[in-house]
N, C-alpha and C positions, 0 to 999 in steps of 0.2 A: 474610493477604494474598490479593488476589482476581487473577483473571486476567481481561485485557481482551485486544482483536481492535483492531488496528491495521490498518485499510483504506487500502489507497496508491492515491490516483486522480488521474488527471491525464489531459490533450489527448494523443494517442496518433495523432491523425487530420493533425491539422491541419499540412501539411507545412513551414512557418515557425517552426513553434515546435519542431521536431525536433532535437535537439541533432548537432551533427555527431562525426562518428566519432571525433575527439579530445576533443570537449566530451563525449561518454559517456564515452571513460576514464577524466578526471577525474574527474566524476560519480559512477562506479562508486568510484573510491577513498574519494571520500564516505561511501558505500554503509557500505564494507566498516572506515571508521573507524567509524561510529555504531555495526554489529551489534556491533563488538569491543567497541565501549566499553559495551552494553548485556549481554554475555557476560559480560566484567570483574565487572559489578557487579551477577549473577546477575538480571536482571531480563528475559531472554529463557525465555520457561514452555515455547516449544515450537519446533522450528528454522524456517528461514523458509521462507514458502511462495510460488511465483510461480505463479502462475497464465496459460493461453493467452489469446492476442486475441480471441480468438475461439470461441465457444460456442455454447448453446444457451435460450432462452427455452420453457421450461412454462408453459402456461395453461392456464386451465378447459377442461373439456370436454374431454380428451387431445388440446386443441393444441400442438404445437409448433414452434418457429419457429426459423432463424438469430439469433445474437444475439450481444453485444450490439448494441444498436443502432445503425445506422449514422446517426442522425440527432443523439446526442446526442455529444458529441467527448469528452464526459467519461467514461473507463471506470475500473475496478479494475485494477492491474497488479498486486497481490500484497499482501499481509499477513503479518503476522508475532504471537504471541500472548507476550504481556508480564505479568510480575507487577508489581504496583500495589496500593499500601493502598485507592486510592481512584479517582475519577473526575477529580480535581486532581491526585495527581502522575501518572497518565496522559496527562492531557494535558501535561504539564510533558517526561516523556518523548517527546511527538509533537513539542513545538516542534522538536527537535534533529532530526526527519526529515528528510533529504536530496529528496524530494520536493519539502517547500517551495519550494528551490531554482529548481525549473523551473517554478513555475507549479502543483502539484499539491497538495492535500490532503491531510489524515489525518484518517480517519472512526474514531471512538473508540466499545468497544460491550463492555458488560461481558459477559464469557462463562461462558455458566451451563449 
């Protein structure tokens, strides 16, 4: 069994597509049925991770900048590391993300 990296990304910016305060509760119950059902059936490798909005960009030459970027609306909100035979029932895991939901992705990335 391998372990992949499930990247949650989604419009973070764009204030129309922001869920309202009772549409995140829901949301979050989403959330907190899939991590169960992924615990249930030991396929959570390592607990979840969320990550801030806000960061920092390293580049060449010891620059470094604000980040992410504020031009691109799509960011990372958090991942979580998953066991998996493979690269298919990984993604078979990702269909059931709650991100989908709202517009967002799951970026799938075998961890080595």
């Amino acid at each position: 069994m391998s372990e992949f990296v499930l990247l949650f990304r989604r419009d973070y910016t764009t204030a129309e597509l922001q869920p309202t305060p009772e549409q995140y509760q829901e949301h979050l119950k989403h959330w907190q049925a899939w991590y169960g059902k992924l615990n249930a059936e030991d396929k959570l490798a390592r607990p979840v991770q969320r990550i801030d909005q806000t960061g920092r960009i390293s580049r060449r030459y010891n620059s470094v900048e604000n980040g992410p970027y504020t031009e691109v609306k799509e960011s990372i909100g958090g991942l979580i590391i998953i066991k998996a035979d493979d690269y298919d029932q990984a993604a078979e895991i990702a269909k059931g993300c709650p991100i989908l939901e709202v517009g967002g992705n799951v970026e799938i990335r075998m961890a080595v």
